[in-house]
C-alpha positions in Angstrom: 95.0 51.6 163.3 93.5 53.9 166.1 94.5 56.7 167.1 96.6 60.1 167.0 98.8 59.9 164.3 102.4 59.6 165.1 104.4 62.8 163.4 107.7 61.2 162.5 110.7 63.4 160.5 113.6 61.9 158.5 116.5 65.2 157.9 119.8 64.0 156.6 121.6 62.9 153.3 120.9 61.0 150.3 119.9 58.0 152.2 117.5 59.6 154.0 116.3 61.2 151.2 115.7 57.3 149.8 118.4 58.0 146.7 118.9 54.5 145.1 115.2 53.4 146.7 113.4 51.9 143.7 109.8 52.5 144.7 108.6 55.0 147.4 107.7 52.5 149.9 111.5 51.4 149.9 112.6 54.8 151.5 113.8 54.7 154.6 111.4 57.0 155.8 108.2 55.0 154.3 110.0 51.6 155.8 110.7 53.3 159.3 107.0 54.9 159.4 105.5 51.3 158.6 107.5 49.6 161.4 106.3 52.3 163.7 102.6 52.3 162.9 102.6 48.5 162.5 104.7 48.4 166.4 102.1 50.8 167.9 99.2 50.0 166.2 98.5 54.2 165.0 99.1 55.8 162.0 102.5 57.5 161.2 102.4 61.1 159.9 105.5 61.4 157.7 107.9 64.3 156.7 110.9 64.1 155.5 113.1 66.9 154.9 116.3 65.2 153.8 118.0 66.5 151.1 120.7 64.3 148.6 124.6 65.3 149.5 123.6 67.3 152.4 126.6 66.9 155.2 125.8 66.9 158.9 126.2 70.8 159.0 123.2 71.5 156.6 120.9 70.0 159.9 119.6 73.4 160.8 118.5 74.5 157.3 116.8 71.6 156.9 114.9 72.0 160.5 113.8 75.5 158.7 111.7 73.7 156.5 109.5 72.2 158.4 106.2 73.5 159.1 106.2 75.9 161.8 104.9 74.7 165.0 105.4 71.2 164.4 106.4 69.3 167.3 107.2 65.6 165.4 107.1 62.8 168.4 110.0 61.2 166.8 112.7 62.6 164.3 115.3 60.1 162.3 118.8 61.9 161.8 120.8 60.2 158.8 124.3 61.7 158.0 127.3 59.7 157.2 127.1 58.8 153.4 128.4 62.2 152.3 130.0 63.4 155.3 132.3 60.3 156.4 135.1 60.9 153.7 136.0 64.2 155.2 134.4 63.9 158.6 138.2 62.8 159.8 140.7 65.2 158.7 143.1 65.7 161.1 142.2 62.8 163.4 144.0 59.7 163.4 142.4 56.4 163.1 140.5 55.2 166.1 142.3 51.9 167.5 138.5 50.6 168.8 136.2 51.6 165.9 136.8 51.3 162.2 136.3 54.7 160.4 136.8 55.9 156.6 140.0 57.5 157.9 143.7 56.9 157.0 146.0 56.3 159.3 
């Protein structure tokens, strides 16, 4: 692979963190930055900053730990695992998309 190096960041929740992953390589960070480099023929510079049972409101904090300065060309956002059983109080059930919540 030639090249600059492609600075990708994964921030979310467990699965972004690659909880239940039984090698490194099976994150989804390692899996995303392979398909990238493989895609664009360069090499993929990967952070992730992800931390398990973080909910969609701990984005910021996570940002804060990452380097200063760094500009990533691409950044993967995964929330949802921890979030989606109270991400619906006090909305009723969407008639055109399924959702965790009751009706």
């Amino acid at each position: 692979m030639q090249g600059d190096p492609i600075d990708l960041v994964i921030l979310g929740d467990s699965i972004a963190a690659g909880l239940g992953a039984e090698r490194p390589k099976d994150t989804l960070g390692a899996r995303a930055a392979k398909g990238l480099g493989t895609a664009l023929k360069r090499p993929v510079r990967l952070r992730s900053v992800a931390i398990v049972g973080s909910e969609s409101s701990a984005l910021p904090s996570q940002i804060e730990r990452l380097p200063p300065g760094l500009r990533p060309d691409l950044a993967v956002i995964v929330v949802g695992a921890t979030t989606s059983p109270t991400a619906c109080r006090g909305r009723s059930r969407s008639p055109t998309w399924p959702t965790p919540c009751a009706s």
